[in-house]
N, C-alpha and C positions, 0 to 999 in steps of 0.2 A: 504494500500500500504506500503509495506516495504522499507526502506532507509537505507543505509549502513551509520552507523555511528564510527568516530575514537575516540579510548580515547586513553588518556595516564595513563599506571596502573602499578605499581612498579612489577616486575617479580614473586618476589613468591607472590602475594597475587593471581595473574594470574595463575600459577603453583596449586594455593591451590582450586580457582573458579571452574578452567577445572578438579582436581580429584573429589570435592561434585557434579558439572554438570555430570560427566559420572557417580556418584556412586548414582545417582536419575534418571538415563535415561532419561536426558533430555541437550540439549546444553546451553553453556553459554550465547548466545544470546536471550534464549527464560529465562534463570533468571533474565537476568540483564532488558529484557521488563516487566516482571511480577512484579519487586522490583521494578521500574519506575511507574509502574498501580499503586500500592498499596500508593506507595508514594504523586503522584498525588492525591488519591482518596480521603486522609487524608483533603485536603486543601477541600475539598466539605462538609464534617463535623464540626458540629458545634462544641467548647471546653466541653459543653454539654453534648453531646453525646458521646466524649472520653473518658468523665467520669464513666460513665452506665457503669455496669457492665456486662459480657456475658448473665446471665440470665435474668439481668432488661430488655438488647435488645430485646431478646428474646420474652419478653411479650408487645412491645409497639405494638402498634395498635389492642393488644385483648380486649380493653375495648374504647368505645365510650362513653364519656360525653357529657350532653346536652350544646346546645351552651352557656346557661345564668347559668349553673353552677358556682357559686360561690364558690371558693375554701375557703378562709380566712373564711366566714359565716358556711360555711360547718363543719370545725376544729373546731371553735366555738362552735359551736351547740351542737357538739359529744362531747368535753371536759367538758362545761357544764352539760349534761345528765351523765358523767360519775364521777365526783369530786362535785357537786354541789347536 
């Protein structure tokens, strides 16, 4: 459901919103919802995750670890076999 919301926005910044809105075909009310989604969306991410970069994203959930995977052991092991 859509609600009619008021802001108060200094005139050219207004002026400058509505020339990049017509010059994308698209209205300024459907920018300023999308720049609100996005912003929203940020606070559901973890600091984590804004870390990762586009390709790390990219690859999470292509590899499944078993659940009693020990990481620390793991690193170990391999540094071991490789320097010892």
């Amino acid at each position: 459901m859509n609600t009619k919301l008021t802001l108060t926005i200094e005139q050219s910044i207004i002026e400058k919103a509505k020339k990049y809105a017509r010059k994308h075909e698209r209205s300024l009310s459907d920018l300023i919802e999308n720049y609100l989604k996005a912003l929203t969306a940020k606070e559901n991410t973890t600091e984590a995750e804004d870390e990762l970069s586009p390709t790390l994203k990219s690859l999470r959930g292509s590899f499944k670890m078993p659940k009693n995977f020990d990481y620390k052991k793991e690193l170990s092991d391999r540094l071991s076999e490789k320097y010892l």
